[in-house]
VOGU-3710 file (C-alpha; in Angstrom, 3 decimals, decimal comma):
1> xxxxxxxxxx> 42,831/26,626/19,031  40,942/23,730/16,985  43,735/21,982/16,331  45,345/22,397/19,845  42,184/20,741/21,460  42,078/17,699/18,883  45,900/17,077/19,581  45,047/17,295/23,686  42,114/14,312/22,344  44,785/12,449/20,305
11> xxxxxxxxxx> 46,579/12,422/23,034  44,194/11,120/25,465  42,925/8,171/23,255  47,073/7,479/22,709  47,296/7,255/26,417  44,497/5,271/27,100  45,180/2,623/24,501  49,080/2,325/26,162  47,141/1,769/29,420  44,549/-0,917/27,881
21> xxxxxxxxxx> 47,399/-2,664/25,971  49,194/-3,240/29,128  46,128/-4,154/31,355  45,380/-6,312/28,302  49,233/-7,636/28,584  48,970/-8,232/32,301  45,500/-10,168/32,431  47,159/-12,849/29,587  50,237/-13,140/31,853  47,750/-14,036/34,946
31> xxxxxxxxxx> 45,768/-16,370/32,556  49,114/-17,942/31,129  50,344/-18,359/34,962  47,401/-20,369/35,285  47,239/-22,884/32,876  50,934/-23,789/32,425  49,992/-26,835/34,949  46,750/-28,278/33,012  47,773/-31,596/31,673  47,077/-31,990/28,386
41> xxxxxxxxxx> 44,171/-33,777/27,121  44,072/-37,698/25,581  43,499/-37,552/21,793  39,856/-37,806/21,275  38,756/-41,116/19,380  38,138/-41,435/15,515  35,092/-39,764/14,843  35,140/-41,387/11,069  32,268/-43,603/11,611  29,561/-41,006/12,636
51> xxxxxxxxxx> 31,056/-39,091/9,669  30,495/-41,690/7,489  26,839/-42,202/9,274  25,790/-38,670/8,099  27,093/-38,490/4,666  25,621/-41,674/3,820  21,956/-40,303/5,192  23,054/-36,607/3,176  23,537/-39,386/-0,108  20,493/-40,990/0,037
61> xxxxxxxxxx> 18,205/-37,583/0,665  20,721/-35,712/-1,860  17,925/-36,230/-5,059  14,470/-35,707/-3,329  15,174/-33,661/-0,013  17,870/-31,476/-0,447  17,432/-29,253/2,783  17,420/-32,646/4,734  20,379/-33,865/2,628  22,395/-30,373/3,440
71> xxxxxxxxxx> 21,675/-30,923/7,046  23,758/-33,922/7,486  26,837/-32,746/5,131  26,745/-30,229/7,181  26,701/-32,383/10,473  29,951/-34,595/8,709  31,339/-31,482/9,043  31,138/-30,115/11,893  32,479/-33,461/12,953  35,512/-32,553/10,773
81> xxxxxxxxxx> 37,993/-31,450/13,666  40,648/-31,345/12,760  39,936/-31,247/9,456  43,250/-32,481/8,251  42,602/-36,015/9,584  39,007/-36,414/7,798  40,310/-34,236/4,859  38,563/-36,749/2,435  35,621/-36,853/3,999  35,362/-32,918/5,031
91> xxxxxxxxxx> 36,043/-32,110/1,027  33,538/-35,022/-0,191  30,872/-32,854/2,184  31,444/-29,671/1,036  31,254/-30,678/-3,114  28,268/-32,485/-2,440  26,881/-28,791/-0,325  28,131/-26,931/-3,731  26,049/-29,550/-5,828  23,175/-28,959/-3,837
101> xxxxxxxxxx> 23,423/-24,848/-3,834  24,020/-24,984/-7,753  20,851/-27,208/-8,220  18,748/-24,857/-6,828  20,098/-21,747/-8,319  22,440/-20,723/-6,100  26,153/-20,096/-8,193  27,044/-17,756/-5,655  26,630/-19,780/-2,554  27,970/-22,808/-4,504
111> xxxxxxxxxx> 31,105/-20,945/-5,649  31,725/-19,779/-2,182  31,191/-22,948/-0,417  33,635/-25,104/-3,575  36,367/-21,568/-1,908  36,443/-23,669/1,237  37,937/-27,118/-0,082  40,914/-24,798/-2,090  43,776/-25,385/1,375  42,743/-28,805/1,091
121> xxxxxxxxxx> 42,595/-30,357/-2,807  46,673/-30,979/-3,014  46,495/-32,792/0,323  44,513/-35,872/-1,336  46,026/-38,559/-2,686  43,409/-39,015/-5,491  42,393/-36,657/-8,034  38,612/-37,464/-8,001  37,832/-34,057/-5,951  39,474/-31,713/-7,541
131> xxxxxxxxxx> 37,869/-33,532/-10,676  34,776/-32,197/-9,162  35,616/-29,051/-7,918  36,549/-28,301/-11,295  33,782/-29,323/-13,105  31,100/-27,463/-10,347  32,959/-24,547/-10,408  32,716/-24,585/-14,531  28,876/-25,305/-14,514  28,691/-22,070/-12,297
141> xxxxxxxxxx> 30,668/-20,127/-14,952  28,073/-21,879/-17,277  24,969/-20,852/-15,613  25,769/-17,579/-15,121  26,674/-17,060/-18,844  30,775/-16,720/-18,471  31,342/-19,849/-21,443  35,157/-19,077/-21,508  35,545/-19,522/-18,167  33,387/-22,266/-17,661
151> xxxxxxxxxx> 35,512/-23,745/-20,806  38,712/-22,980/-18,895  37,841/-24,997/-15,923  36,880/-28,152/-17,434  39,789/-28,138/-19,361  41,501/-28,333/-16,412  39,402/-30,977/-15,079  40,192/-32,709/-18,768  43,969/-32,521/-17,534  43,386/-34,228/-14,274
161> xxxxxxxxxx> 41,490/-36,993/-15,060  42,938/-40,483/-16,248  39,962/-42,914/-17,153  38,663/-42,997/-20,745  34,802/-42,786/-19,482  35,772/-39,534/-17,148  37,088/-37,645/-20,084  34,770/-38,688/-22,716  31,765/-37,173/-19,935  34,571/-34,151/-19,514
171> xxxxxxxxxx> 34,733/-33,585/-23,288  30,904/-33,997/-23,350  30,182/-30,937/-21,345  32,635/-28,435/-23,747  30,619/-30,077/-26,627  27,703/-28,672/-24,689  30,225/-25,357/-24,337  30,875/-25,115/-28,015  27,281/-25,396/-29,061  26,086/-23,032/-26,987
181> xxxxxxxxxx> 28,915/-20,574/-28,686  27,999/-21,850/-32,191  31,114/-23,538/-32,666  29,292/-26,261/-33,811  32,321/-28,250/-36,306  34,169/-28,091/-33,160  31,924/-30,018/-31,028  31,820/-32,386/-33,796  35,343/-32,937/-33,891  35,370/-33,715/-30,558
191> xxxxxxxxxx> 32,168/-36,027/-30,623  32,934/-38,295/-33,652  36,662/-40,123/-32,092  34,205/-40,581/-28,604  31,391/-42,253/-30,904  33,659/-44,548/-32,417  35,246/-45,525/-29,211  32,635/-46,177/-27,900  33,797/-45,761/-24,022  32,519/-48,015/-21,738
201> xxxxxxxxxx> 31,798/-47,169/-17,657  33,621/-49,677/-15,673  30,356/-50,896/-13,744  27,698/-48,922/-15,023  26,719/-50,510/-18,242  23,240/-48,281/-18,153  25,849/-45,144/-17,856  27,459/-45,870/-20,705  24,823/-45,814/-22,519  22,976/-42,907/-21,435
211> xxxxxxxxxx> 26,288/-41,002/-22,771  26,328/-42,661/-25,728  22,633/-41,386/-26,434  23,687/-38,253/-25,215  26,787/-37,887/-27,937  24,521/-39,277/-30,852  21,868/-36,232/-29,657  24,508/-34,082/-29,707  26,435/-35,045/-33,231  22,788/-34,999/-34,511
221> xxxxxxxxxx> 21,621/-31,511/-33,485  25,490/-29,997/-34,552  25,296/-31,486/-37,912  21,254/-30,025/-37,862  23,152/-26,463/-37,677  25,906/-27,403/-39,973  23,360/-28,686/-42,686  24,754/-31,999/-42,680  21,857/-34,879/-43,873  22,664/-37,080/-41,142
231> xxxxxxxxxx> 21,439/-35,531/-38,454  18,197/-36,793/-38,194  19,957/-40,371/-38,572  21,727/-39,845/-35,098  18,321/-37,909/-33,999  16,844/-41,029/-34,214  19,348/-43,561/-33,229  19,454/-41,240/-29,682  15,840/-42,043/-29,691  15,820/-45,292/-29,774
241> xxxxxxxxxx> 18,258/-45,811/-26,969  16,432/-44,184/-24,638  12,431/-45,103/-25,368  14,392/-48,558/-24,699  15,771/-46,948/-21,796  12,678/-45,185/-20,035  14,143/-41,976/-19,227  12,215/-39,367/-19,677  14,746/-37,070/-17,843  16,797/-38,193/-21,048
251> xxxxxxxxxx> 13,985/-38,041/-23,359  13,476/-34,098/-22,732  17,008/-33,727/-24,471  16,052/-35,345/-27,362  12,319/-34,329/-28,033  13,949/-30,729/-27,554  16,132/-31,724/-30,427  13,937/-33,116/-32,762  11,727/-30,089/-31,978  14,473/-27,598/-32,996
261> xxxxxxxxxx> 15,166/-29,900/-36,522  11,572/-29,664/-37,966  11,285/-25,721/-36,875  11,485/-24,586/-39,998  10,325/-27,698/-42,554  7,798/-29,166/-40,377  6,258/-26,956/-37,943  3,248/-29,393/-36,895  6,126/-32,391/-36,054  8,027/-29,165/-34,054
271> xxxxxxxxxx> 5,381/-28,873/-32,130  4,474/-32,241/-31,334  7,708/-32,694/-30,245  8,263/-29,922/-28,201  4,777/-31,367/-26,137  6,924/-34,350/-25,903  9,565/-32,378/-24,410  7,271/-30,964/-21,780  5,644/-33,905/-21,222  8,410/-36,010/-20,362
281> xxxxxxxxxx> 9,432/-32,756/-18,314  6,180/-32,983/-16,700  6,949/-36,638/-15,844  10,245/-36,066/-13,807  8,585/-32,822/-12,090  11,993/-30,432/-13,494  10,260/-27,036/-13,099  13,188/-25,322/-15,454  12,810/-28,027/-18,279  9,175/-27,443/-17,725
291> xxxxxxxxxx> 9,965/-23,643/-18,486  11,708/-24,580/-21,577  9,785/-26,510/-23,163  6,801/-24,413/-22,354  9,061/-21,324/-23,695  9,160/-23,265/-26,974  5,553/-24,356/-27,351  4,711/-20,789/-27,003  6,721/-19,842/-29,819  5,125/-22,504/-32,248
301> xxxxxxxxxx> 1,201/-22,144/-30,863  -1,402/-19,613/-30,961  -4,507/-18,470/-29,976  -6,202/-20,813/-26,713  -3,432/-22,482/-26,729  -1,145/-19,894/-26,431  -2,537/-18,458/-23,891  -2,610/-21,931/-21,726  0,940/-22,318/-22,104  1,760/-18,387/-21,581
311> xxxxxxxxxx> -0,526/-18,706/-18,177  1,419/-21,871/-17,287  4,774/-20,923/-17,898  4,118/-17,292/-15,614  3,270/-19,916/-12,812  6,174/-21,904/-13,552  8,729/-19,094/-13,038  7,138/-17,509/-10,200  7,083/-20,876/-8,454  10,925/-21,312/-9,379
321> xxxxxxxxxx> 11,876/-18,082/-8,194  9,880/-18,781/-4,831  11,502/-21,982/-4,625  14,978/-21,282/-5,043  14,380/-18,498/-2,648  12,652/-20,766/0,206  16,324/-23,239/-0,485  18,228/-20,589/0,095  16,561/-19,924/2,786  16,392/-23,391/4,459
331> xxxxxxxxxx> 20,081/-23,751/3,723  20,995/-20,396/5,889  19,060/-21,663/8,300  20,583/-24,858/8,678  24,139/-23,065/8,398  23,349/-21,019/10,856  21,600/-23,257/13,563  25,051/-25,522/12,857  27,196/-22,791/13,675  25,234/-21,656/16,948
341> xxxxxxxxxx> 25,206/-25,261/18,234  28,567/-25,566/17,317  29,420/-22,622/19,677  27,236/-23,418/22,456  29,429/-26,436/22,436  32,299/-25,247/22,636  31,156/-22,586/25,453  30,172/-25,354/27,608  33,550/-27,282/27,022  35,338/-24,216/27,924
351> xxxxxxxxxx> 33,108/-23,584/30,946  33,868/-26,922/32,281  37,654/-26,372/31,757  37,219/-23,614/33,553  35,402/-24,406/36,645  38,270/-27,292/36,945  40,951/-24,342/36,725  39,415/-22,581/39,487  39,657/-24,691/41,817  43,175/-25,730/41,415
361> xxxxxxxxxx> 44,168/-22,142/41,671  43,752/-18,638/43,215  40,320/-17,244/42,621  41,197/-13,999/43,288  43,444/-13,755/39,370  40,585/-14,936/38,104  38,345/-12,491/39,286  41,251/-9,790/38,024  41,615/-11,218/34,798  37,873/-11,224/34,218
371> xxxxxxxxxx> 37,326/-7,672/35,188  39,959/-6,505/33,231  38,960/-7,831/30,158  35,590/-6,695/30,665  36,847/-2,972/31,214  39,234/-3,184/27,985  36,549/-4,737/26,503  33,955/-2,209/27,965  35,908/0,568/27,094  36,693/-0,601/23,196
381> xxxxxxxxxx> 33,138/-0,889/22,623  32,891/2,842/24,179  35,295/4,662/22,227  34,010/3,091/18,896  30,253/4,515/19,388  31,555/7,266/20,641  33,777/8,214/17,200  31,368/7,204/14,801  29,920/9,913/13,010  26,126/10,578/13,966
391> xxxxxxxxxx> 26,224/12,214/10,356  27,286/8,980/8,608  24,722/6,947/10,352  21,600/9,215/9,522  22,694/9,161/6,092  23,344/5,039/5,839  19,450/5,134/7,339  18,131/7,491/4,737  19,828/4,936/1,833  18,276/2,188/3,700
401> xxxxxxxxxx> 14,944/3,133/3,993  14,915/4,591/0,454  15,866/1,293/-1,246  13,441/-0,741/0,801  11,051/2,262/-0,573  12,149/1,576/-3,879  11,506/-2,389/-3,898  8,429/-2,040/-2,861  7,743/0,234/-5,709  9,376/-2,397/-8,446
411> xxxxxxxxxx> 7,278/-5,302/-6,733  3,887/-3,043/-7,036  4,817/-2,521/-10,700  5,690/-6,274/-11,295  2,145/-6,796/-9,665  0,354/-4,580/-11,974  2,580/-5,879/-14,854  1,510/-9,447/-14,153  -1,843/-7,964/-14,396  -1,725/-5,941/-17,984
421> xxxxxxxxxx> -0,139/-9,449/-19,421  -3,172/-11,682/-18,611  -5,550/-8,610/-19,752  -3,530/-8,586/-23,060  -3,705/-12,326/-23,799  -7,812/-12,083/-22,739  -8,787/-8,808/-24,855  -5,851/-9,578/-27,699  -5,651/-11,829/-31,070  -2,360/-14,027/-29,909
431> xxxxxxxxxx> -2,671/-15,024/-33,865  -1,221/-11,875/-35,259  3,013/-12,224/-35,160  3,120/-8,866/-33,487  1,150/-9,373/-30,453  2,870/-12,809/-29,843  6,137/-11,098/-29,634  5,099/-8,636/-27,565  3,392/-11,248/-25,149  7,347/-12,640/-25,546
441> xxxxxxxxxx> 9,359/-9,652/-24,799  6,317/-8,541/-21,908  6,973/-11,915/-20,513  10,965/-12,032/-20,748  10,935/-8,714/-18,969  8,971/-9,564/-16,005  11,311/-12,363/-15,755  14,442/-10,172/-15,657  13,066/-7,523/-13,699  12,036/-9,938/-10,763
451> xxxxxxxxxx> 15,475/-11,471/-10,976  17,142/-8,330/-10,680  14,766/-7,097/-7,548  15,610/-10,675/-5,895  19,613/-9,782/-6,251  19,397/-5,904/-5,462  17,632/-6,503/-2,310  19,999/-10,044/-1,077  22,801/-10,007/0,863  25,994/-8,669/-0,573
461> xxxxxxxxxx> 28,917/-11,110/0,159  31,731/-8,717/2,183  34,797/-11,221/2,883  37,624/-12,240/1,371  35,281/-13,931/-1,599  34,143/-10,271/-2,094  35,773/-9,921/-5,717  34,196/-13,325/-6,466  30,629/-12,015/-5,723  31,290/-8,653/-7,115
471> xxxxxxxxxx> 32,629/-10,196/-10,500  29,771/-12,721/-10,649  26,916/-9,900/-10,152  29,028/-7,965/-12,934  28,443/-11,209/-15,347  25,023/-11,599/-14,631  24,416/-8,933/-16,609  26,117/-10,164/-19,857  24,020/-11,559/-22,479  25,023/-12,319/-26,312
481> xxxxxxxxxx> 24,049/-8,704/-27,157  25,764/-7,067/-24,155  29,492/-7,688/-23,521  31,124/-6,449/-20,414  34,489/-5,617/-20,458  36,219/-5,960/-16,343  39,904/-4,674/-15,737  41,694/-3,689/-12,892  39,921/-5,581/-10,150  42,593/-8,196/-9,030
491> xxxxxxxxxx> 44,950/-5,149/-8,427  42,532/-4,316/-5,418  42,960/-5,657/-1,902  39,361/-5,828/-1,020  40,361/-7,472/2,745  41,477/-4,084/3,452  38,710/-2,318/2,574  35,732/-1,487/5,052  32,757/-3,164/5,014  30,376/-0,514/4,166
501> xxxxxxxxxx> 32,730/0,930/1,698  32,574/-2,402/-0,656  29,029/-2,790/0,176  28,315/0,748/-1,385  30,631/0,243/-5,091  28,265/-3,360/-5,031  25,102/-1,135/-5,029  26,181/1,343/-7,374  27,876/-1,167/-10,260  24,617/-2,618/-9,685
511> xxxxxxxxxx> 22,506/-0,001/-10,299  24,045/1,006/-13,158  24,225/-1,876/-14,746  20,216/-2,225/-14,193  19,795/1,568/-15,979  21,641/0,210/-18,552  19,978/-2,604/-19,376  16,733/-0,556/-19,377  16,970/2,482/-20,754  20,978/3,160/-22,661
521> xxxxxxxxxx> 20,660/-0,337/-25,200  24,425/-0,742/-25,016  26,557/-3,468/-26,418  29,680/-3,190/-24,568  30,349/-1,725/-21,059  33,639/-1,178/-19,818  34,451/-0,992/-15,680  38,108/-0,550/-14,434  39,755/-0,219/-11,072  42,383/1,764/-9,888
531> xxxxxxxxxx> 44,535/2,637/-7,352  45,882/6,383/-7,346  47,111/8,520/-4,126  45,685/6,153/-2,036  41,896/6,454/-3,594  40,075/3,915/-5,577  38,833/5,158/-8,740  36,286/3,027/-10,351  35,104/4,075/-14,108  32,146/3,430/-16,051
541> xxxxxxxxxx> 31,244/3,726/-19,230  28,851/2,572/-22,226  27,969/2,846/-25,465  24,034/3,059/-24,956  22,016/6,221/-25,907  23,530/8,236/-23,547  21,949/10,890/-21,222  20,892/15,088/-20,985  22,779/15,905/-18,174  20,331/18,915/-17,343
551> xxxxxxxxxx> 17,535/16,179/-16,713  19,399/13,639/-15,513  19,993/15,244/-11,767  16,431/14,577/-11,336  16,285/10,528/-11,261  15,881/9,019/-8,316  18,387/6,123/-9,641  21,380/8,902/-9,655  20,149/10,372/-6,299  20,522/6,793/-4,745
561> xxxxxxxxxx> 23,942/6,705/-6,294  24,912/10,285/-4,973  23,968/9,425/-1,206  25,525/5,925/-1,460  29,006/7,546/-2,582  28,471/10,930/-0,189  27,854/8,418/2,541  31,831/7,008/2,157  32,927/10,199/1,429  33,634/9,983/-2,402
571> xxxxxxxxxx> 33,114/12,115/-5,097  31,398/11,289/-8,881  31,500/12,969/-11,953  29,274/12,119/-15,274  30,013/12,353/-18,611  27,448/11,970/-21,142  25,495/13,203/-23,726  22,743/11,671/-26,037  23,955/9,255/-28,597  27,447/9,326/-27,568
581> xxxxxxxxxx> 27,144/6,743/-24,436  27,584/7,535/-20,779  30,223/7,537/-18,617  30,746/7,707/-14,404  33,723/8,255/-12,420  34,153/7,446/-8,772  36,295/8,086/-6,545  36,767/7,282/-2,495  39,355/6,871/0,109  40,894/3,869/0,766
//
């Protein structure tokens, strides 16, 4: 009887759908009949010199007000129509948008704006841009701790570009690459043919020799590691070059340098240079080389002075993290207010197009045509509230308001944190070894915890750059103790995918990635994807510490999990016990 009465409703909705299709079908043929007569419209004049007007304000703001400078890229281009005949100047906006998002933070945003100039790279007749994209989308790759990749792409940059001075500051940056892996006779390889070049900037003669300092501090800190004798020779030629120069943004580079060489045989000259550092950071107002250099002066100081820079530096990041935040902000704002101009716009164009159609023709098809598409319309919006499950909704509502529970939680414990950390350095002896690293690792957690609560609780990307935001959450969690090993994930079709559905495998990667960076102490995670009988399966697994399974039903972590996948009608299974790692399996219809 059941499954007479939901055939009779299958029918029904089949029926109806026929009969909105061909309402649907008649209302465009009445439109169509309408405006076969409108003569089309002259081709609107160049538009190149307000372009120009707004990227050359956007240039001049781009180094001291960046939320003014994003405004008028993104006023070029919204000019940009059609794109394809400003296609230099629409590109040139959006790299310059990237550069902006990655100063302040944001690789995601950056990464996802540098997506939007990929249809239109081969159609330029120079090279420059893709130079660019290139290199911004390795320095994403960098920051967010992904070194082959980042290497990968400015090789590919390396292959593109033709002037000596662009490749030798190409072949800088995977020096920078190589160092940061430890591969220091490689960088040197590299560095010594440049030095004795000695490639010159076809204007810039200050240019060239800014990279020329930067190569010597480079060759000098390499052959530091490799226990060469010359590196405090280069050191100190680097030096020279830019005291002469006076650039202290330069300066911080090598102060930081000298400060690493007399670590170990000179701790007093360390230290004095790593004030340098943070003075000359001070000097250029760069709140993250203020953080480094302040991370480093805590390392070689104790007692007051510890605690001065300790205090300092927990201002420093909270003001870095607010920061970055309020860009963000400013920049969605200005996105947004773009867009909704943009569209009022066009609504009045199309309004006025419209009031000129009427009254060359029948009012009456009009009047049908409109009422039509408000019924289909009407009637579309009806039967979708109508089949969505009340069930599903209560339970996306629980999930909601038990992770905005849950945040506030973390942010009252970061709060009372905070607290215990200012109460240790007060009541403690900062002198002892111990109790400075555990002002350290108190310090480095906070850090990592507040960055973690800032991404749990942000918006999750959900279009076709999906599997770019999902793989660049996934690497934000690597670190040189923890490698993360990703298959499977380019043999999913993500577009076809509901929205809630990749919004829920976002949440639950993420939170188990967080529980394992607290509590299992892995080194290597493995996630896969698959496709099998039309389900995703997802798997998980670690080689941390492991889990009781008889206590572990209890956490409110795997509870959130267990409603998230419940909630897209999935199932998960868990695998673990303690010592032998932990493993998750997850699977959901398509």
């Amino acid at each position: 009887m059941k499954k007479a009465a939901y055939l009779f409703r299958n029918k029904i909705i089949f029926r109806l759908i026929i009969l909105i299709v061909i309402l649907l079908a008649g209302s465009l043929y009445l439109l169509n009949s309408e405006v076969k007569d409108i003569k089309p419209k002259p081709k609107s004049k160049s538009k190149l010199a307000e372009i120009n007007k707004f990227i050359e304000k956007a240039d001049f703001l781009f180094d001291h007000k960046t939320d003014s400078s994003y405004f008028y890229y993104n006023k070029a281009i919204d000019l940009c129509e059609p794109k394809l005949d400003y296609v230099n100047r629409y590109v040139y906006a959006l790299i310059s948008i990237a550069n902006l998002q990655q100063n302040v933070g944001d690789y995601t945003g950056s990464e996802e704006t540098l997506t939007k100039t990929l249809p239109y790279l081969k159609k330029l007749k120079t090279p420059k841009y893709e130079i660019n994209y290139y290199t911004l989308t390795a320095y994403n790759y960098f920051n967010t701790y992904d070194n082959n990749m980042a290497l990968y792409y400015h090789v590919k940059a390396l292959n593109l570009a033709k002037k000596p001075f662009k490749r030798s500051e190409i072949l800088n940056d995977i020096v920078i690459i190589y160092t940061s892996q430890g591969k220091y006779q490689r960088a040197v390889d590299i560095i010594l043919p440049l030095l004795s070049k000695k490639i010159k900037h076809d204007t810039d003669a200050r240019r060239t020799i800014n990279n020329y300092s930067v190569l010597l501090d480079n060759l000098g800190f390499c052959y530091y590691k490799l226990g060469n004798p010359k590196a405090l020779d280069y050191l100190k030629e680097s030096l020279k070059i830019k005291l002469e120069l006076k650039e202290d943004f330069e300066l911080i580079g090598t102060y930081t340098c000298f400060a690493s060489f007399y670590e170990k045989t000179n701790p007093k000259l360390s230290k004095m240079y790593a004030e340098k550092s943070y003075i000359s950071a001070c000097k250029v107002n760069s709140a993250t080389f203020k953080a480094n250099s302040l991370a480093s002066l805590i390392q070689k100081t104790e007692g007051n002075e510890l605690k001065r820079y300790s205090l300092e530096y927990i201002k420093i990041i909270d003001s870095l993290i607010i920061n970055r935040r309020k860009a963000k902000n400013q920049f969605m704002t200005i996105k947004y207010d773009s867009k909704q101009n943009k569209t009022e716009n066009l609504q009045l164009k199309a309004q006025k197009a419209e009031n000129e159609l009427e009254l060359e023709k029948q009012k009456n098809r009009n009047i049908i045509s409109y009422i039509t598409i408000i019924f289909i319309l009407g009637f579309i919006v009806f039967l979708y509230f109508h089949l969505k499950s009340k069930a599903t909704k209560e339970k996306s509502k629980a999930i909601f308001e038990s992770e905005l529970r849950i945040s506030k939680k973390l942010s009252d414990e970061l709060t009372s944190d905070i607290y215990q950390i200012l109460t240790f350095t007060e009541n403690i002896d900062l002198g002892k070894e111990d109790n400075k690293e555990q002002l350290l690792n108190n310090l480095d957690s906070i850090y990592s915890r507040t960055r973690s609560i800032s991404k749990e609780n942000s918006p999750i990307v959900t279009d076709e750059n999906f599997s770019i935001a999902l793989k660049e959450m996934i690497s934000g969690f690597k670190t040189p103790e923890i490698n993360i090993l990703l298959n499977g994930l380019e043999t999913i079709s993500f577009n076809k995918i509901e929205k809630n559905k990749k919004i829920t495998i976002y949440r639950i990667l993420h939170e188990l990635l967080i529980n394992m960076q607290k509590h299992s102490y892995a080194t290597l995670v493995g996630i896969s994807f698959k496709i099998l009988h039309k389900k995703i399966l997802v798997t998980y697994t670690d080689n941390g510490n492991g889990a009781n399974l008889e206590n572990l039903d209890a956490t409110n972590g795997l509870q959130n999990i267990k409603n998230r996948i419940i909630s897209i009608k999935g199932k998960m299974d868990i695998d673990s016990t303690l010592e032998k790692g932990f493993k998750v399996f997850i699977k959901f219809p398509l």
